[in-house]
N, C-alpha and C positions, 0 to 999 in steps of 0.2 A: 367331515374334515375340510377343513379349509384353505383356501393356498396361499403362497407369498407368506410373509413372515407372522402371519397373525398365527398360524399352526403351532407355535414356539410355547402357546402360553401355557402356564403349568410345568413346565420342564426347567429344573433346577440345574447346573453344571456338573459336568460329568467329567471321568478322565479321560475316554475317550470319543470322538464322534467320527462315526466309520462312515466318510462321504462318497455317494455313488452319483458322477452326475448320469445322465441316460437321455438316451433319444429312442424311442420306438423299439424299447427291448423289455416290454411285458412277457415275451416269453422266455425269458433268461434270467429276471429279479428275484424271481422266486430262491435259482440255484445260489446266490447271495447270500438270501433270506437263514436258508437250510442252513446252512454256513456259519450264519452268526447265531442260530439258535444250539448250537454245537461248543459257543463258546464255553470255556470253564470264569471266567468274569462277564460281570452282569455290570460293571461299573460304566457302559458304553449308551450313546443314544446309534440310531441309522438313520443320517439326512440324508433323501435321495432328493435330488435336484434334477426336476425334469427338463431339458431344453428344447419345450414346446410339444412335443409328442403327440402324435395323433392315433395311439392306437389307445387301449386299457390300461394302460400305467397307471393310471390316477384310481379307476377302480379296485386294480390290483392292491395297491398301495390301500386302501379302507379296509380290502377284504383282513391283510394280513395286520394291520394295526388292530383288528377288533382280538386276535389271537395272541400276539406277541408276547416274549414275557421281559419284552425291552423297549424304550421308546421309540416308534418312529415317525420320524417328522417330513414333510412333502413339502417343498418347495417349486412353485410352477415358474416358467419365466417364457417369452416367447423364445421363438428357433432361434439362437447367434455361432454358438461353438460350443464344444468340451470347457474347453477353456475359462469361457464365460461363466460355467456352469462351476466350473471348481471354483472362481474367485468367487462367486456368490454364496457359494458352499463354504468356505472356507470364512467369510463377514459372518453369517450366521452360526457359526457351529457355535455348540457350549462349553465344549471339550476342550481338554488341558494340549491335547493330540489328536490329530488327523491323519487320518490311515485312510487312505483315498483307494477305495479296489472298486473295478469297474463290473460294469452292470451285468457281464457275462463271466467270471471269473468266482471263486469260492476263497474264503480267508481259512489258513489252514486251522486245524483245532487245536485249542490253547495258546493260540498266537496273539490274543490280546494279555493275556495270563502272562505269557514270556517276553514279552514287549514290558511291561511293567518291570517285573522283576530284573531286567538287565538293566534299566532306568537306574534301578535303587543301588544299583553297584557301581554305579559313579558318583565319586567323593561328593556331597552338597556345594563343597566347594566351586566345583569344576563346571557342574552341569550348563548355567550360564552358558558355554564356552560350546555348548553340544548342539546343531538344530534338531537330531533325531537317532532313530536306530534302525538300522536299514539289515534284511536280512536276504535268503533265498527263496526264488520260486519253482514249484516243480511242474511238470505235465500231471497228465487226470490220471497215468501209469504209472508216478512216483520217482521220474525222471527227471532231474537237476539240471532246470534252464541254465549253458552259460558258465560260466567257470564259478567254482567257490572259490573263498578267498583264501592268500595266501597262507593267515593262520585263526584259529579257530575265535580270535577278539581284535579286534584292531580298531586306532582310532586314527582318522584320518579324514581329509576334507574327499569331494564326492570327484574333486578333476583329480586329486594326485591316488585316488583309487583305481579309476582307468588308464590314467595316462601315465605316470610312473609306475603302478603296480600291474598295470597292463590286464584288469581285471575286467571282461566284460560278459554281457548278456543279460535276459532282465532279471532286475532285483525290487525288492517292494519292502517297507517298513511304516513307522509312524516319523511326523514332522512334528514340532512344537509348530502347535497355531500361530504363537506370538510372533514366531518366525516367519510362515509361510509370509503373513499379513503385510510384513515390511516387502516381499517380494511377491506381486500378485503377477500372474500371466497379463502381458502386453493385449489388451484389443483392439488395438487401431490398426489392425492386421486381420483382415477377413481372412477365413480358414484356416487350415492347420499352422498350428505353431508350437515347436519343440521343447517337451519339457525340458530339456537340458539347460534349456534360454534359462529359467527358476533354479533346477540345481547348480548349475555354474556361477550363479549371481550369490548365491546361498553361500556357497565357496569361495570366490575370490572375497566375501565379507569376511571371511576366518572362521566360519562356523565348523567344526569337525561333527564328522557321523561316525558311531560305534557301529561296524561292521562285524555280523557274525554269523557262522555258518547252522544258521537255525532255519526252517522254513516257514515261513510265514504266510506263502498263497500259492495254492492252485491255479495256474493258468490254463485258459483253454482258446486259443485259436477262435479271430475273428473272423467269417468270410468277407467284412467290409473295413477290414484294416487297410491301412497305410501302402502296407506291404505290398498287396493284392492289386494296385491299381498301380497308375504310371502317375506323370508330370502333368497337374493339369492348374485350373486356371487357382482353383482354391488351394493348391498347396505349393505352389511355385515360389511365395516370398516368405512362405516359411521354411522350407527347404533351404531357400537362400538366407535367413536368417541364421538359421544353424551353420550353416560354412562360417557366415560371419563374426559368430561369435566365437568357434573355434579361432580359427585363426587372425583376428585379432584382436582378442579380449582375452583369450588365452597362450598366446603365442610365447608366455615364459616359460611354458613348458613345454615346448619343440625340442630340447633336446633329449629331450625321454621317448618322444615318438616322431622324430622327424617325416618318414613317411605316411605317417596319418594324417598330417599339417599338408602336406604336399596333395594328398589327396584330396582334403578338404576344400584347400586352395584352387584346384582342379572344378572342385563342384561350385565356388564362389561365381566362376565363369559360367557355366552352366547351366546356372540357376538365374545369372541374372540376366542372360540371353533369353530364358524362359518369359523372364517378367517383363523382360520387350516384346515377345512373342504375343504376350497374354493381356499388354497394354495395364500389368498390375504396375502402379505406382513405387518407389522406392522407398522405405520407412526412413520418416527423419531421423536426422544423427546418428542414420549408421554410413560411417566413412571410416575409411582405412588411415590411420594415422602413426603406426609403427614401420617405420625403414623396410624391417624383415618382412612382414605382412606385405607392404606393398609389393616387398623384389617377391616371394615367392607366389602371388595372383601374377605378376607378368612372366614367371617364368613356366607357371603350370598353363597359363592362357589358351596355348593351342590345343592340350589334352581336353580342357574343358569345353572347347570348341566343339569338338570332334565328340564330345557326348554331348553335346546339343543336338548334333543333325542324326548322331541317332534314336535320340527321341523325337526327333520330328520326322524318320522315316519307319519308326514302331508305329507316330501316329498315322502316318498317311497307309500302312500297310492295316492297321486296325478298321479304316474306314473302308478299305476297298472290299476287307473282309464281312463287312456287317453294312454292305452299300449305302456307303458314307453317311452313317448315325455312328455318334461318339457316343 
């Protein structure tokens, strides 16, 4: 097997390509693997895009191509991000859709099958007008991450899902490629950066998603998520990017959720006290240039303050505790 795009050759387009980027999670791809050999459509390739990995992935990756009864393709790239790894994932796929499930996570069974089929139930006409179809995820116990939606088909863009229909928790579905392509994750932003930056841009373009209460993936809890860790130097301006783009790139819809805008606004402060803290640079052309935006960062300011220094006294309490290694 080969790496970088030479691996591609021989593989015709497909309608689906089920992208997994990964970093050092050979012992987790397999549970993937399992997953999509479960599928009820064989119409799918599996690009997994490694972002540098230093353990067996790459072997992993030979063992189970030599069994498969579907193509998979391995893309290497040195270490940059997730991110990095989806936009590379997403220039290469062959696929009509991109169903992007991560390296520890399972695709539920028949969910490329039911993904298809709700495709075909939008008029030829219309589809243009769709970038995907986004369904539910559950726990490994059958547990329904997150709210369903309010009725069992809806179509709608991905901000006036959460933010007028007040729908949240995670959700997972397929993208059209052609779509993703025009909207790739920003890199000029070292470490984490919010999907929502992609689904909101997706959105305010007028792309609607058919939403339905079908499940489409198994989640399972990362011990090195997001969640798990505090404020530090690699997720500081994307933390702050996401306030940013809330509240002022979406700030038309404040009146559906005013105090989430307020909170946001709050963390805009917060985060960008962070990236003074952390000497991370400000991403060009992001400046506040809506009235509201502006009044409601100066009048959230001192909340956001006051969740500055107590991240900076979680950190200092972290350090005394682990005598001063972060």
């Amino acid at each position: 097997m080969r790496a970088e795009s030479a691996a591609v050759d021989g593989i015709g387009p497909v309608t689906f390509t089920v992208l997994t980027p990964t970093f050092n999670r050979a012992h987790t791809l397999e549970r993937v693997y399992r997953s999509l050999c479960r599928q009820s459509c064989d119409d799918f390739e599996w690009l997994v895009v490694d972002d540098g990995s230093t353990d067996d992935t790459r072997a992993l990756l030979e063992r189970l191509q030599t069994r498969a009864p579907f193509a998979i393709r391995y893309l290497w790239q040195r270490n940059q991000h997730k991110k990095a790894a989806f936009n590379n994932g997403v220039a290469h796929a062959r696929g009509e859709w991109i169903v992007a499930i991560d390296s520890d996570d399972e695709l539920a069974d028949g969910a490329l099958k039911k993904m298809g089929a709700i495709w075909s139930e939008i008029a030829p006409a219309d589809q243009p007008r769709y970038a995907g179809i986004t369904g539910l995820c559950v726990r490994p116990d059958g547990r329904v991450i997150g709210d369903r939606f309010p009725k069992d088909v809806m179509d709608a863009t991905s901000i006036d899902i959460h933010l007028r229909y007040h729908v949240h928790g995670e959700k997972f579905g397929c993208l059209r490629t052609a779509v993703l392509r025009q909207f790739p994750f920003r890199e000029d932003v070292s470490g984490f950066v919010s999907e929502d930056a992609v689904w909101n841009a997706i959105a305010r373009a007028g792309y609607l998603t058919r939403w339905v209460n079908e499940v489409f993936r198994v989640y399972y809890d990362s011990p090195d998520a997001l969640v798990h860790g505090g404020v530090t130097a690699s997720n500081a301006t994307g933390l702050w990017l996401a306030a940013y783009d809330k509240v002022e790139n979406n700030i038309e819809w404040f009146r559906f959720q005013p105090v989430s805008f307020m909170a946001a606004a709050a963390r805009y402060t917060r985060f960008s006290l962070e990236m003074r803290h952390f000497a991370s640079p400000r991403p060009e052309g992001a400046h506040l240039r809506h009235a509201l935006s502006k009044s409601l960062v100066v009048v959230m300011a001192p909340a956001g303050a006051v969740l500055y220094l107590r991240d900076r006294l979680a950190e200092r309490s972290h350090r005394n505790q682990h005598g001063g290694i972060t």
